[in-house]
FIKOLMI-528353 format. One record per residue: residue in one letter; chain; x, y, z of N, C-alpha, C in turn. Coordinates in pm, whole numbers, plus 50000, padded with zeros to 5 digits. Layout:
! residues N
res;chain;n.u;n.v;n.w;ca.u;ca.v;ca.w;c.u;c.v;c.w
A;A;X;Y;Z;X;Y;Z;X;Y;Z
...
! end
This chain:
! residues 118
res;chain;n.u;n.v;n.w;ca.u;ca.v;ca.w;c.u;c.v;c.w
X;A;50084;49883;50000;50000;50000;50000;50088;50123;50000
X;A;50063;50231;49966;50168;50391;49945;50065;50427;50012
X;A;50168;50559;50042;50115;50664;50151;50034;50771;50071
X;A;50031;50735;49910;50026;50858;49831;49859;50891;49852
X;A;49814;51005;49876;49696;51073;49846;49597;51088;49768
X;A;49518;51054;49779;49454;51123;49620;49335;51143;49688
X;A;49258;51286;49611;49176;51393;49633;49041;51288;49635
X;A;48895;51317;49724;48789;51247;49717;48718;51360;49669
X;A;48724;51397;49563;48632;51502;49436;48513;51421;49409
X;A;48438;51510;49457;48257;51433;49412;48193;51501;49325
X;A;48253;51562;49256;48197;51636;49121;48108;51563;49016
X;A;48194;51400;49023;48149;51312;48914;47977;51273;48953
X;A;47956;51228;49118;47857;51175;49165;47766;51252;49135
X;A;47597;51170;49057;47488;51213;48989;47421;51288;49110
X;A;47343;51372;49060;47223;51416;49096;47109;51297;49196
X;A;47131;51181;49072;47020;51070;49178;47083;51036;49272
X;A;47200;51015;49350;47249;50960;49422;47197;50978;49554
X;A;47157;50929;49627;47057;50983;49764;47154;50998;49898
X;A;47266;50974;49876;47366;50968;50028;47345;51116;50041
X;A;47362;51131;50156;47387;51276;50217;47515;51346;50165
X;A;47564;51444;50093;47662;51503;50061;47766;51509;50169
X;A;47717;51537;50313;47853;51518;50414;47876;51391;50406
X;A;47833;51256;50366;47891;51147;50362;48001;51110;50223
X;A;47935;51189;50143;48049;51134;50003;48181;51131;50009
X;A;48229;51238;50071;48388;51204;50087;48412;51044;50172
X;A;48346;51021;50238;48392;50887;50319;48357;50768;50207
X;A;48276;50749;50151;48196;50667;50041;48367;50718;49935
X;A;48334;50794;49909;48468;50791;49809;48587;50745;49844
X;A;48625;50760;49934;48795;50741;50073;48705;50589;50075
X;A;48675;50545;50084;48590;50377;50127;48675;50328;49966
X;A;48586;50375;49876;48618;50304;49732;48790;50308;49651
X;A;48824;50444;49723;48957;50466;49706;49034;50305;49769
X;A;49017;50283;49874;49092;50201;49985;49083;50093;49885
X;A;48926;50024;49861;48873;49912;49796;49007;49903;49676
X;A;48994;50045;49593;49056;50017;49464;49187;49989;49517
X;A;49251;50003;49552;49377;50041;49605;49432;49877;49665
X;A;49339;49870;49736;49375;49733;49856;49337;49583;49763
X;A;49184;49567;49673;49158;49471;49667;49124;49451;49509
X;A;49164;49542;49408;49121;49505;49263;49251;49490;49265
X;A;49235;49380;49151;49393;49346;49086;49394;49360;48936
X;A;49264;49416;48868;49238;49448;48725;49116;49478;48702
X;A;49092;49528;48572;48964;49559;48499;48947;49552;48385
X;A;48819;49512;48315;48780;49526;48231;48673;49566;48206
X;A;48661;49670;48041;48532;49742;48025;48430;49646;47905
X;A;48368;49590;47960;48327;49468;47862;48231;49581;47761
X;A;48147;49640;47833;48094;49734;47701;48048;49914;47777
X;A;48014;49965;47714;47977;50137;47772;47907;50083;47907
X;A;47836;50010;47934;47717;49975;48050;47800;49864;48144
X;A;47872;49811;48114;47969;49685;48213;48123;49705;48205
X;A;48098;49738;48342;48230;49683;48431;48275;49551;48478
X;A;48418;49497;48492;48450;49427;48581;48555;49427;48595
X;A;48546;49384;48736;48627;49412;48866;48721;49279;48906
X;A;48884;49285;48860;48926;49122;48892;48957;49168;49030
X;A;48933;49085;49160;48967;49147;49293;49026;49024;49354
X;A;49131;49062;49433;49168;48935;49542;49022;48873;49580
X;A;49087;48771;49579;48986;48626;49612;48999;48618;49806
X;A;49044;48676;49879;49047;48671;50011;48913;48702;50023
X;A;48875;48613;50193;48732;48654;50239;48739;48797;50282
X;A;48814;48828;50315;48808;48971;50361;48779;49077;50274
X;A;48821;49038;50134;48784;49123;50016;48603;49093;49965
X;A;48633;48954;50020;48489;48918;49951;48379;49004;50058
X;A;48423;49003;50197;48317;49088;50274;48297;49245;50243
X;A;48412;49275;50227;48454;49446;50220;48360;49467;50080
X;A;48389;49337;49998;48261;49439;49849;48136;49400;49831
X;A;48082;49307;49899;47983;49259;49925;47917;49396;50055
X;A;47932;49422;50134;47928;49537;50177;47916;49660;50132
X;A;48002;49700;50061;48051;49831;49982;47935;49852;49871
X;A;47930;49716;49817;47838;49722;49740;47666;49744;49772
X;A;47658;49679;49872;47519;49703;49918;47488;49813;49990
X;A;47582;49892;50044;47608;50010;50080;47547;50127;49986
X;A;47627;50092;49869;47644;50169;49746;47456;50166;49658
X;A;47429;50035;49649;47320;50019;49592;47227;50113;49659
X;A;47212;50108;49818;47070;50210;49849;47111;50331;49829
X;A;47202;50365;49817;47189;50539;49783;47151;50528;49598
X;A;47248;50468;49541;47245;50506;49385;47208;50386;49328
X;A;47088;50379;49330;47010;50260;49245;47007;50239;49116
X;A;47107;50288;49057;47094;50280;48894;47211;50177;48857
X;A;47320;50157;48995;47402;50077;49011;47360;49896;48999
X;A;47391;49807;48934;47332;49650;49005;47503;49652;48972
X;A;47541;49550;49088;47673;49489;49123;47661;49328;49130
X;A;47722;49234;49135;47742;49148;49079;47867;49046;49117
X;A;47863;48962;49228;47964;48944;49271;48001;48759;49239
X;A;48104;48779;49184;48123;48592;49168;48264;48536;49197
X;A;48270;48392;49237;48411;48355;49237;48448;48257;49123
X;A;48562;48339;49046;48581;48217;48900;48660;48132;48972
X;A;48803;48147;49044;48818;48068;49110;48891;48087;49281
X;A;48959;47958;49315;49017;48028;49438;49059;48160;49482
X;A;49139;48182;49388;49223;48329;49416;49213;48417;49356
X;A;49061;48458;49304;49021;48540;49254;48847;48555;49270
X;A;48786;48671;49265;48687;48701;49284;48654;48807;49123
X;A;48537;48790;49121;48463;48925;49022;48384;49004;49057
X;A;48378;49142;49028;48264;49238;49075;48232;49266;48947
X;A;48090;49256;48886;48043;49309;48773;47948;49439;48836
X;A;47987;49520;48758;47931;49677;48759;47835;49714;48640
X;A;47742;49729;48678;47646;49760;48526;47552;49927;48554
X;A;47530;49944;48458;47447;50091;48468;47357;50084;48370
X;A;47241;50153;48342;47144;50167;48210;47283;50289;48147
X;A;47203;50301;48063;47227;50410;47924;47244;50539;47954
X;A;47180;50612;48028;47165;50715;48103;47295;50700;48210
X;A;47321;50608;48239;47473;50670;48345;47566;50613;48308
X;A;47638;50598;48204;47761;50582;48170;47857;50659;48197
X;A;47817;50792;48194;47904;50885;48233;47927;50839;48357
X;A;47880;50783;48484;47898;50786;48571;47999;50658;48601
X;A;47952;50553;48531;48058;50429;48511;48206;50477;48424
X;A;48211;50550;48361;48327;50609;48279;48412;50661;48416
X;A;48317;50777;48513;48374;50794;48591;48431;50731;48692
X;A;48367;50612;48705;48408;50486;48809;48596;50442;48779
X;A;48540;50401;48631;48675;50312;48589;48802;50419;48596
X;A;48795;50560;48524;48892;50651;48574;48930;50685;48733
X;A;48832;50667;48829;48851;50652;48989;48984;50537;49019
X;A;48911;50462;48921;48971;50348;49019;49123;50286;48925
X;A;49137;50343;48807;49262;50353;48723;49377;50424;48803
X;A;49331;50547;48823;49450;50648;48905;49436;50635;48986
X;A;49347;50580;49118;49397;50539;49256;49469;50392;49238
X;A;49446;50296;49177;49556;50163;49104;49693;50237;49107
X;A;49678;50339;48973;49824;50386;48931;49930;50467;49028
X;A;49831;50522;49186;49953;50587;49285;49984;50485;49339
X;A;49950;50319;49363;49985;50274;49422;50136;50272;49485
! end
């Protein structure tokens, strides 16, 4: 893990999103950690799907199983998607309608440059 920083800018987060605005920085600093600590890759299967290759540890498996259901009651436009292909690896599929791509665009750039200070 690095000590390096990076800014929790909520500029990207929609309008629908229902969390309380004093909570987003922590929700963001939460997903920062996630990206940081427990994805080990990605892929953009199409404009509407994400996925998430993540350590296969239970601890990862609780932290996004969590995160995720966390995530779902505020911004319901989110469905997440969690599977194990095998031992030492886990998947998070990320999907959005049509209408929030921008917001999944914004996801995968989140979680690219908090990867890249590692």
């Amino acid at each position: 893990m690095s000590d390096h920083h990076i800014a929790t800018d909520d500029a990207w987060v929609p309008e629908t999103c229902t969390l309380p605005t004093a909570e987003r920085p922590l929700r963001l600093a939460e997903f920062d950690r996630f990206f940081t600590e427990a994805v080990r890759g990605l892929e953009r299967l199409s404009a509407q799907h994400l996925r998430l290759h993540l350590d296969g540890g239970t601890q990862v498996e609780e932290a996004a199983r969590d995160l995720t259901a966390r995530e779902s009651s505020c911004c319901s436009f989110f469905t997440f998607g969690l599977s194990r292909a095998d031992a030492g690896l886990l998947s998070l599929d990320v999907r959005v309608s049509a209408a929030h791509v921008d917001v999944l665009d914004a996801l995968v750039e989140r979680a690219v440059s908090v990867r890249d200070h590692r």
